[in-house]
Biopython code that builds the backbone (N, CA, C, O; Angstrom):
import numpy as np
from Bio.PDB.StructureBuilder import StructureBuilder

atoms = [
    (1, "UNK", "N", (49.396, 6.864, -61.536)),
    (1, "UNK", "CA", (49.577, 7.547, -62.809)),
    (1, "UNK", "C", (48.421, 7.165, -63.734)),
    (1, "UNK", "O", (48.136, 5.968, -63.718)),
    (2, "UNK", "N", (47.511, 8.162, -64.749)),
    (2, "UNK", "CA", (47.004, 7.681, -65.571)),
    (2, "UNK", "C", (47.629, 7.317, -66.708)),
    (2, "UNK", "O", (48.751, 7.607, -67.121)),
    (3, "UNK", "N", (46.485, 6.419, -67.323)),
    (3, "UNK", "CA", (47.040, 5.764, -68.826)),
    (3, "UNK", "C", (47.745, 6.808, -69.735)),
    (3, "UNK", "O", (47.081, 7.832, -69.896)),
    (4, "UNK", "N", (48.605, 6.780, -70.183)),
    (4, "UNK", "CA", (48.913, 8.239, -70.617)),
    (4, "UNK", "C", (48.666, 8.215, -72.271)),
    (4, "UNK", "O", (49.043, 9.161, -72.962)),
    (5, "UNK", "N", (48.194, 7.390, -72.674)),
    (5, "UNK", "CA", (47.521, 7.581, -74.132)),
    (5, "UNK", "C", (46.416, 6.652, -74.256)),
    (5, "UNK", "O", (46.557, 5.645, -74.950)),
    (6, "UNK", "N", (45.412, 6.876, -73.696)),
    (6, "UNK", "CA", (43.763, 6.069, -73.481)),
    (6, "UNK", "C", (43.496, 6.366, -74.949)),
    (6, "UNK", "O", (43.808, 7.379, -75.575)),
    (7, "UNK", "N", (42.576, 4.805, -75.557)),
    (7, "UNK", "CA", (41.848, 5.086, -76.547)),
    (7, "UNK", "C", (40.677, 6.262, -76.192)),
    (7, "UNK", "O", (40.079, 6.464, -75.135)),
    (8, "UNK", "N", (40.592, 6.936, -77.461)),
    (8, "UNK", "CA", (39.674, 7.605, -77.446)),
    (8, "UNK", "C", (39.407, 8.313, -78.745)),
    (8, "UNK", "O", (40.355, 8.590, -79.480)),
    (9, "UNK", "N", (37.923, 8.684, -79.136)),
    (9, "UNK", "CA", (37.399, 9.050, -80.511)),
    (9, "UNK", "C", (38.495, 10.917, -80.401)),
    (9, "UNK", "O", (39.257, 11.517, -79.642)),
    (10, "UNK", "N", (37.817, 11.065, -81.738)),
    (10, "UNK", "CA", (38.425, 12.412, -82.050)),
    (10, "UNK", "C", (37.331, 13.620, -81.883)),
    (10, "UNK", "O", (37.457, 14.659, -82.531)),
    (11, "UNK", "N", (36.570, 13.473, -81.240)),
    (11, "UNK", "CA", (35.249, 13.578, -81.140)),
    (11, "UNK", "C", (35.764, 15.850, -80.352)),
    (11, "UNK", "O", (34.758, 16.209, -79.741)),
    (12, "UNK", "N", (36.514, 16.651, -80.328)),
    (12, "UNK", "CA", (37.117, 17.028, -79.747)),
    (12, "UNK", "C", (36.747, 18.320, -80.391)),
    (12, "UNK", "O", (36.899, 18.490, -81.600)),
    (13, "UNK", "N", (36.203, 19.346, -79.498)),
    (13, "UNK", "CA", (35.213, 20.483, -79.756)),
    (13, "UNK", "C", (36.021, 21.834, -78.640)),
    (13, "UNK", "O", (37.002, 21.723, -77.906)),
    (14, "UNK", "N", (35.259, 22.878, -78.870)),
    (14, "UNK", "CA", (35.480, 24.143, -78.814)),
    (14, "UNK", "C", (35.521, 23.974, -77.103)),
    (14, "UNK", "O", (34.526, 23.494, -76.559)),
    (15, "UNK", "N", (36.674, 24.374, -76.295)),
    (15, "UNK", "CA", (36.886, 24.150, -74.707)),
    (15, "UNK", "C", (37.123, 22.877, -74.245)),
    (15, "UNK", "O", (36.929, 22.655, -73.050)),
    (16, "UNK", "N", (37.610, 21.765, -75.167)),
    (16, "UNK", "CA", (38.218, 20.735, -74.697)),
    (16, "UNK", "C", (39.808, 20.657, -74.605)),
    (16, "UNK", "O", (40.671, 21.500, -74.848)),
    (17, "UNK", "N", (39.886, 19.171, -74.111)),
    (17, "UNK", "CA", (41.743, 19.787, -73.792)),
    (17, "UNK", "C", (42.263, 18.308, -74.718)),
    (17, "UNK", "O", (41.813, 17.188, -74.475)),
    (18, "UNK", "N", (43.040, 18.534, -75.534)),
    (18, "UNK", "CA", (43.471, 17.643, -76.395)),
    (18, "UNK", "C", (45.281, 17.497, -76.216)),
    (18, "UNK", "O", (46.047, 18.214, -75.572)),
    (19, "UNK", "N", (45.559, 16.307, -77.043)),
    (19, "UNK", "CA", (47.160, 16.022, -77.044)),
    (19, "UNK", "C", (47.760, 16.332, -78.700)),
    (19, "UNK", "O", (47.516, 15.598, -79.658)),
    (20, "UNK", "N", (48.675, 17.721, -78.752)),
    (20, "UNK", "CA", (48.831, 17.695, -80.341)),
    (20, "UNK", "C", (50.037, 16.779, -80.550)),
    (20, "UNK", "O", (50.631, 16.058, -79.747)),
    (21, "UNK", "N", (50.207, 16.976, -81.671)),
    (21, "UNK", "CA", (51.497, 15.924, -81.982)),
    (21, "UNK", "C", (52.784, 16.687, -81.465)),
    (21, "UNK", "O", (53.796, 16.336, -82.072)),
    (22, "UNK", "N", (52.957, 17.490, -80.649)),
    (22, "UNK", "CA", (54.336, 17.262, -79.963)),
    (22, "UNK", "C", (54.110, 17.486, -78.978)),
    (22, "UNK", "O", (54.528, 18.508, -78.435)),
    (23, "UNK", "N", (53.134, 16.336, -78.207)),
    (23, "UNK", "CA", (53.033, 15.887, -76.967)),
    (23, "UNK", "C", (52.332, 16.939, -76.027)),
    (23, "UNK", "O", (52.099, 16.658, -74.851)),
    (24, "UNK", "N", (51.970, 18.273, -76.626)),
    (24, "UNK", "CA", (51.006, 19.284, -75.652)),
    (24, "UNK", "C", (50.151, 18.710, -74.925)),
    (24, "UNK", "O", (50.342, 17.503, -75.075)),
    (25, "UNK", "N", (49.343, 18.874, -74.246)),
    (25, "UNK", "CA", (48.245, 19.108, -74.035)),
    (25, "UNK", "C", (47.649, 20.480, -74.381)),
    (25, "UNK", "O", (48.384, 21.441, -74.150)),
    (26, "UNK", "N", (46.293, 20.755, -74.957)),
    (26, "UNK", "CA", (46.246, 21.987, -75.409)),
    (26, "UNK", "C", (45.178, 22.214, -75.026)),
    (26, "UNK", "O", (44.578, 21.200, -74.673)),
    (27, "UNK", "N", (44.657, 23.100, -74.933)),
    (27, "UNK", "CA", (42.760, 24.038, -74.870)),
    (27, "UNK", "C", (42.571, 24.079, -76.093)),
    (27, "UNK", "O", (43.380, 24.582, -76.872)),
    (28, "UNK", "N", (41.188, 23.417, -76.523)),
    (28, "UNK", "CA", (40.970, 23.461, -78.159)),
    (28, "UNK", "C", (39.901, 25.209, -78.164)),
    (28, "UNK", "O", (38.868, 25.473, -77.548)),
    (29, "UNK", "N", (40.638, 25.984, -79.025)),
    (29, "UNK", "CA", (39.922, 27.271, -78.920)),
    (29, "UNK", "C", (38.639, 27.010, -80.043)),
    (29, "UNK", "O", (37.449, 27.256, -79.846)),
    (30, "UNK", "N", (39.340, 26.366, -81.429)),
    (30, "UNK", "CA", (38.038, 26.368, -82.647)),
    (30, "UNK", "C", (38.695, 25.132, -83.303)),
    (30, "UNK", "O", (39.785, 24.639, -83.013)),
    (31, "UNK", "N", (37.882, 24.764, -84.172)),
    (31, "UNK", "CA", (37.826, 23.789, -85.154)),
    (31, "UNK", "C", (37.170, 24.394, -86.031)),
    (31, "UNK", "O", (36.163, 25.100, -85.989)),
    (32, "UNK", "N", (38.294, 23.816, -87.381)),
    (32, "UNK", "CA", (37.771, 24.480, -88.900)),
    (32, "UNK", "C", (38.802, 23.405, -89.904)),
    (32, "UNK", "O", (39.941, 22.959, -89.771)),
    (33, "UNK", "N", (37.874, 23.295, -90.806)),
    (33, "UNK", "CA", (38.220, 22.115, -91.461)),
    (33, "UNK", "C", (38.881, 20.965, -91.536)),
    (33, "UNK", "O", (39.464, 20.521, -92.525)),
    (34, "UNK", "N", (38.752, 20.308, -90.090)),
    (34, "UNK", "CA", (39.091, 18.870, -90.111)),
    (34, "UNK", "C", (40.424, 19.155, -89.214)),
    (34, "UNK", "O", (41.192, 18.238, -88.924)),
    (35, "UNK", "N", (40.687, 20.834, -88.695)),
    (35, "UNK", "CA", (41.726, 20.902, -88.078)),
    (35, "UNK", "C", (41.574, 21.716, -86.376)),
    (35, "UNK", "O", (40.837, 22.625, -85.996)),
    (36, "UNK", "N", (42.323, 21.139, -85.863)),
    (36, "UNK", "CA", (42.030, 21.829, -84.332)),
    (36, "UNK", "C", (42.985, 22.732, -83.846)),
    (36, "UNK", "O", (44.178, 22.445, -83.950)),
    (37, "UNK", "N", (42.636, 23.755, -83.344)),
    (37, "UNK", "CA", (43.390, 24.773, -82.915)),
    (37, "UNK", "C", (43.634, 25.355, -81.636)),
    (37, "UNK", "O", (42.599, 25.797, -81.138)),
    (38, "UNK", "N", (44.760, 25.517, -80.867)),
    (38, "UNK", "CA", (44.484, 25.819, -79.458)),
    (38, "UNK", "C", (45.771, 26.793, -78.543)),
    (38, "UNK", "O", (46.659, 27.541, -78.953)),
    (39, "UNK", "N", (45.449, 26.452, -77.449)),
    (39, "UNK", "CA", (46.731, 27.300, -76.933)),
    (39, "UNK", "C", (47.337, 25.743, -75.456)),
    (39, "UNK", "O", (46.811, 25.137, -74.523)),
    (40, "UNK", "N", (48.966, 25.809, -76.295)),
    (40, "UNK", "CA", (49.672, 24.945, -75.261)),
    (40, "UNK", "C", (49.599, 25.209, -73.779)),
    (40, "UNK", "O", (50.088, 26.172, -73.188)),
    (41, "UNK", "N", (48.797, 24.033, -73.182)),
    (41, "UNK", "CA", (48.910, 24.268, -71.154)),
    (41, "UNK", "C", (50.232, 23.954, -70.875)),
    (41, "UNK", "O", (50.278, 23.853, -69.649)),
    (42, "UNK", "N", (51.877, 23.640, -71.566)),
    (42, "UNK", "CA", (52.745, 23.547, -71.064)),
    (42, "UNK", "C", (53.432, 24.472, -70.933)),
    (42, "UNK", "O", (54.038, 24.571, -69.867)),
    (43, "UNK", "N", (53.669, 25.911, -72.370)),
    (43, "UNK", "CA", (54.180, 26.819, -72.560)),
    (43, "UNK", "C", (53.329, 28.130, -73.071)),
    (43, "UNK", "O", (53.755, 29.275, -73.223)),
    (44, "UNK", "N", (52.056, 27.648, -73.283)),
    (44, "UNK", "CA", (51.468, 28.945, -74.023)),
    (44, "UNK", "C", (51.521, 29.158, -74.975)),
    (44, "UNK", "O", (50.679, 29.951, -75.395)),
    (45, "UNK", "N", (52.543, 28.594, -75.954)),
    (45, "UNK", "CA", (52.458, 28.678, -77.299)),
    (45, "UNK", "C", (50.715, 28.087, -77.808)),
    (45, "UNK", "O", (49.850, 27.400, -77.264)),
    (46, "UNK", "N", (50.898, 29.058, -79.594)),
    (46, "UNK", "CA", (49.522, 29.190, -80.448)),
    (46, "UNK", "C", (49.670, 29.412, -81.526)),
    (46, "UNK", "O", (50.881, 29.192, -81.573)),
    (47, "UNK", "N", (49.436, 29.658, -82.401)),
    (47, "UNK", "CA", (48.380, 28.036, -82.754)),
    (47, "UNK", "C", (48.878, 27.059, -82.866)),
    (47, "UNK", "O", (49.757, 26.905, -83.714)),
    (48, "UNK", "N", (48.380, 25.820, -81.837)),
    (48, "UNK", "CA", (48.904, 24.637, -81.839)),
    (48, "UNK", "C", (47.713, 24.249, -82.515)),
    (48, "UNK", "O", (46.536, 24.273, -82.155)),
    (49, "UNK", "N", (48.427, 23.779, -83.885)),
    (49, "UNK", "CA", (47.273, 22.982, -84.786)),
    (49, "UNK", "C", (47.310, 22.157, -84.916)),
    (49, "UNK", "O", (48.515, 21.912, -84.853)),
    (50, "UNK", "N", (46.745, 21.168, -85.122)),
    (50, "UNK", "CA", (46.083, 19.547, -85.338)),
    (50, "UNK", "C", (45.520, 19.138, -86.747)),
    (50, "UNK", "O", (45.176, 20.069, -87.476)),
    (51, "UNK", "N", (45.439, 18.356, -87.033)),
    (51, "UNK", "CA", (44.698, 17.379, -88.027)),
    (51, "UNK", "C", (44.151, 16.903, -87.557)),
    (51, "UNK", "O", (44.778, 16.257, -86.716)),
    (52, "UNK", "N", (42.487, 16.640, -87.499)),
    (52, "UNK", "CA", (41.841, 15.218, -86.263)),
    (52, "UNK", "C", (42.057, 14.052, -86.866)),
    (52, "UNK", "O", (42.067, 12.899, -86.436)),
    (53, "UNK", "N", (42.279, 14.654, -88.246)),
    (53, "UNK", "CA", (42.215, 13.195, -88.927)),
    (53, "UNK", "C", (42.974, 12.036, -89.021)),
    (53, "UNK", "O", (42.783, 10.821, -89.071)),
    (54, "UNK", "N", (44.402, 13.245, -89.032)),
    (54, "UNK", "CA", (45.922, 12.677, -89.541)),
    (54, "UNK", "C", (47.183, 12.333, -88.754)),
    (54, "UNK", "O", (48.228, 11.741, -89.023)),
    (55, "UNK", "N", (46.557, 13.079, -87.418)),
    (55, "UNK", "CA", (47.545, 13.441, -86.654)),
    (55, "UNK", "C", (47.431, 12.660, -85.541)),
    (55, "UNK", "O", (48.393, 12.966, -84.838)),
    (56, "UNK", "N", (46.736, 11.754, -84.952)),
    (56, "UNK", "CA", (46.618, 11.039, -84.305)),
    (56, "UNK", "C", (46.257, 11.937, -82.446)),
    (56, "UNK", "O", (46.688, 11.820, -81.299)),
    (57, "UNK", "N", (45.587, 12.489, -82.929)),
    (57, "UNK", "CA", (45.183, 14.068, -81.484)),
    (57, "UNK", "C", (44.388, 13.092, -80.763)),
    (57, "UNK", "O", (43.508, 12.517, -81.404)),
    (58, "UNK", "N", (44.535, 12.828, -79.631)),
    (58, "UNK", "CA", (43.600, 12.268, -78.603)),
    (58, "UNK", "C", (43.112, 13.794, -76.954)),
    (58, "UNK", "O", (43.493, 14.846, -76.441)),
    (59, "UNK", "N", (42.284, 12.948, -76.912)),
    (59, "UNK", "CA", (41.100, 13.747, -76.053)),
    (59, "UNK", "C", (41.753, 13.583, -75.307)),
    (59, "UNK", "O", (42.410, 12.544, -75.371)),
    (60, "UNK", "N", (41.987, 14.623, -74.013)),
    (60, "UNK", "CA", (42.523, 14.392, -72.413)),
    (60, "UNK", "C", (41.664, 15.263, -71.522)),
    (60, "UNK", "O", (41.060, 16.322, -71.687)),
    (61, "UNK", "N", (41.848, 14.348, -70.427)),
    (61, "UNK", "CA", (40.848, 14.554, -68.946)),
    (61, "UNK", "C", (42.286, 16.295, -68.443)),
    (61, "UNK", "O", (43.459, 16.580, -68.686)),
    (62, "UNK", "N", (41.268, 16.822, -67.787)),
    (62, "UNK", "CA", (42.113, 17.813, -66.556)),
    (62, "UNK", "C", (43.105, 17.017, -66.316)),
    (62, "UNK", "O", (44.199, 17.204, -66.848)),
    (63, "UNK", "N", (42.874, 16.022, -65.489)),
    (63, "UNK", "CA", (43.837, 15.548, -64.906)),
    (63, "UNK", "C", (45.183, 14.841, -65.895)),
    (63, "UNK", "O", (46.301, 14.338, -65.788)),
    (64, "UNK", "N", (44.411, 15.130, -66.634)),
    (64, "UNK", "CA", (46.489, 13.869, -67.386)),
    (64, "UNK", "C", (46.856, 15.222, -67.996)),
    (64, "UNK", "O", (48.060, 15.420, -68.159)),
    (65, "UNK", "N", (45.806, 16.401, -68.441)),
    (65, "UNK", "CA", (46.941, 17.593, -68.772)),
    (65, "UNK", "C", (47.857, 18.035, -67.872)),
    (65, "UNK", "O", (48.993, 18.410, -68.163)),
    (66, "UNK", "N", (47.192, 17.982, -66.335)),
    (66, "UNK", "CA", (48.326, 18.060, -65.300)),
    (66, "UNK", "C", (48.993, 16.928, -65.459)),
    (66, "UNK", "O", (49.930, 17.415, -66.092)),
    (67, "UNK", "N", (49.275, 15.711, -65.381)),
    (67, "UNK", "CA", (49.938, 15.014, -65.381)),
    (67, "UNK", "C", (51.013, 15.072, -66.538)),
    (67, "UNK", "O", (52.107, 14.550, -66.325)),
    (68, "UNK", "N", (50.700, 15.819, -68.032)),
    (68, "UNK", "CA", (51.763, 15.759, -69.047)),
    (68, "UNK", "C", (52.577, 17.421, -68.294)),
    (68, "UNK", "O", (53.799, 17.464, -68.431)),
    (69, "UNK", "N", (52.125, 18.259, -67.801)),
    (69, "UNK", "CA", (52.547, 19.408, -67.568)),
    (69, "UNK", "C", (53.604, 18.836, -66.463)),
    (69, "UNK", "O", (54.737, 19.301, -66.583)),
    (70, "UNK", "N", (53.433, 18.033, -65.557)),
    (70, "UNK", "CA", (54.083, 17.147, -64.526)),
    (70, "UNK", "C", (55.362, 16.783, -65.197)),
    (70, "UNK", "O", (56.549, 16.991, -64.947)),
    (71, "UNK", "N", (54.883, 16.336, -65.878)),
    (71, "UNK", "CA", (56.155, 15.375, -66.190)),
    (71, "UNK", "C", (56.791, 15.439, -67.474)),
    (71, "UNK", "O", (57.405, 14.566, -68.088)),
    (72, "UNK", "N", (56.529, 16.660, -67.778)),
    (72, "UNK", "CA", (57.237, 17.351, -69.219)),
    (72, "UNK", "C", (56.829, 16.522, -70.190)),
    (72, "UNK", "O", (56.429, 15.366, -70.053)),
    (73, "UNK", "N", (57.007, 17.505, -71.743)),
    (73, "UNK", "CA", (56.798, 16.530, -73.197)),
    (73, "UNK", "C", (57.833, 15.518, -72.967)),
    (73, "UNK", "O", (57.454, 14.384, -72.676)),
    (74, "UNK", "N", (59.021, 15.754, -73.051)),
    (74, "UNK", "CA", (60.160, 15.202, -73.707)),
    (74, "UNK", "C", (59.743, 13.517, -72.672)),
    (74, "UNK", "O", (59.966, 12.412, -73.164)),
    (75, "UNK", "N", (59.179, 13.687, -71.350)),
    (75, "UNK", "CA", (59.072, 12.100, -70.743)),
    (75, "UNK", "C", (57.613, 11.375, -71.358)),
    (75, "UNK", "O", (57.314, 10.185, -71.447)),
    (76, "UNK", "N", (56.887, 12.555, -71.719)),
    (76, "UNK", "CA", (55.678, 11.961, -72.124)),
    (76, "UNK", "C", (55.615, 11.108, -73.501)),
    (76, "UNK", "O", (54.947, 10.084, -73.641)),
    (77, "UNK", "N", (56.362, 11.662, -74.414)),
    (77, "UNK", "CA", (56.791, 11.695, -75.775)),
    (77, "UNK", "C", (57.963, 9.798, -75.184)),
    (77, "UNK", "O", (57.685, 8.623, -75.423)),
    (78, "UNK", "N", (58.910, 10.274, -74.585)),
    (78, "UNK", "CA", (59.366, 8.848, -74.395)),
    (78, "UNK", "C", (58.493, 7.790, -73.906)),
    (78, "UNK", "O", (58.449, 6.698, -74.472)),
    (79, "UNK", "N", (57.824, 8.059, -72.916)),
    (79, "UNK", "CA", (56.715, 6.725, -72.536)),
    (79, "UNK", "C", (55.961, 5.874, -73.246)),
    (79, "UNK", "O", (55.632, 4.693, -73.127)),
    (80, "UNK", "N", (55.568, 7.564, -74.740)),
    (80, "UNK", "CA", (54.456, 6.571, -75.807)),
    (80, "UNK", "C", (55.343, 5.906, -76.482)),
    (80, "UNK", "O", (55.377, 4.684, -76.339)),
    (81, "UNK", "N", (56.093, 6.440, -77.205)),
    (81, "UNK", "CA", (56.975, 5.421, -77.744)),
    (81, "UNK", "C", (57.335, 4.316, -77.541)),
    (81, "UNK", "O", (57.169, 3.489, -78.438)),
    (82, "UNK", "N", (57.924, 3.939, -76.347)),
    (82, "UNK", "CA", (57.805, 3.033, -75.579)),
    (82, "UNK", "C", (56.820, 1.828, -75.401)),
    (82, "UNK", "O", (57.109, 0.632, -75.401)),
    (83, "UNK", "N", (55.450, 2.478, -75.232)),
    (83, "UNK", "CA", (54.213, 2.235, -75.506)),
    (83, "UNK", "C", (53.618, 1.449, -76.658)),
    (83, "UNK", "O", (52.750, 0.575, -76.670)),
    (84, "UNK", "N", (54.341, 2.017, -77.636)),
    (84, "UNK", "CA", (53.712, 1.761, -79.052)),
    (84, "UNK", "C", (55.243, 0.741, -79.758)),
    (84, "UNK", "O", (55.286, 0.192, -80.859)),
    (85, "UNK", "N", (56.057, 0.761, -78.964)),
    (85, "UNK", "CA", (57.434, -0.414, -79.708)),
    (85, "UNK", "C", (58.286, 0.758, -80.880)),
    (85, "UNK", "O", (58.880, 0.281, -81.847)),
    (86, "UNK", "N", (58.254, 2.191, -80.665)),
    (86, "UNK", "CA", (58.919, 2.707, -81.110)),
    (86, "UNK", "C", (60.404, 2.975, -81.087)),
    (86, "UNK", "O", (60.819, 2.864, -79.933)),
    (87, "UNK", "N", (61.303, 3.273, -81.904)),
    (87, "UNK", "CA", (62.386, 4.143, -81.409)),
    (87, "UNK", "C", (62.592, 5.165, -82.088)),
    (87, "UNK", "O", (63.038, 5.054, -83.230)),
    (88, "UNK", "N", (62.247, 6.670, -81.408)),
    (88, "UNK", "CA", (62.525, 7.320, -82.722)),
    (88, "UNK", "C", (64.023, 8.593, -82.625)),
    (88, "UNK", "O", (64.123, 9.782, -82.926)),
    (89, "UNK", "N", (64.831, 7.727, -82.139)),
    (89, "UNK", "CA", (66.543, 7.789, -82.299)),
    (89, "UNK", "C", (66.800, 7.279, -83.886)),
    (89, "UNK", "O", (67.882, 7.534, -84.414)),
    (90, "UNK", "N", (65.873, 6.631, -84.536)),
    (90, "UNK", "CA", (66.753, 5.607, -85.274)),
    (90, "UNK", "C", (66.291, 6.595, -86.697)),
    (90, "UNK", "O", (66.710, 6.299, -87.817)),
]
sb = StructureBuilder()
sb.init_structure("model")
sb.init_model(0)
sb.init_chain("A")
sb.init_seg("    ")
for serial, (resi, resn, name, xyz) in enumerate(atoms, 1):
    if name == "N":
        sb.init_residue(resn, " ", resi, " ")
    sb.init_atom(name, np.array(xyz, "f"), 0.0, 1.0, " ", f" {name:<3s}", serial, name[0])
structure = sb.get_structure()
């Protein structure tokens, strides 16, 4: 399994594949003002928008977008949490 939330800059441009905040993986179509925009590789939903700033969007390889498409949001979303000493039941 890869790391499923690798550090990485926000560095995240026009045909990259990013993580929005509810656990997508997405195709970044454009960037415009500090915000990223794309179409979900889990469902297709659009515009999945971002904040680079605010939102905590990390960069992803091909391979871990297959891997979040694998193994659904809802397990991916539990792992980070997990990850990070969250609970967000509470």
């Amino acid at each position: 399994m890869t790391q499923l939330h690798p550090d990485s800059t926000v560095d995240i441009r026009s045909g990259d594949i990013y993580e929005d905040s509810a656990f997508h993986p997405c195709l970044c179509i454009g960037i415009e003002d500090g915000m990223a925009w794309g179409i979900s590789l889990i469902d297709g939903s659009y515009p999945r928008n971002a904040d680079l700033h605010m939102s905590g969007v990390r960069k992803l390889t091909p391979a871990q977008a297959w891997e979040w498409k694998q193994l659904g949001v809802e397990k991916v979303a539990e792992i980070y949490f997990a990850e990070v000493g969250m609970d967000p039941g509470r």
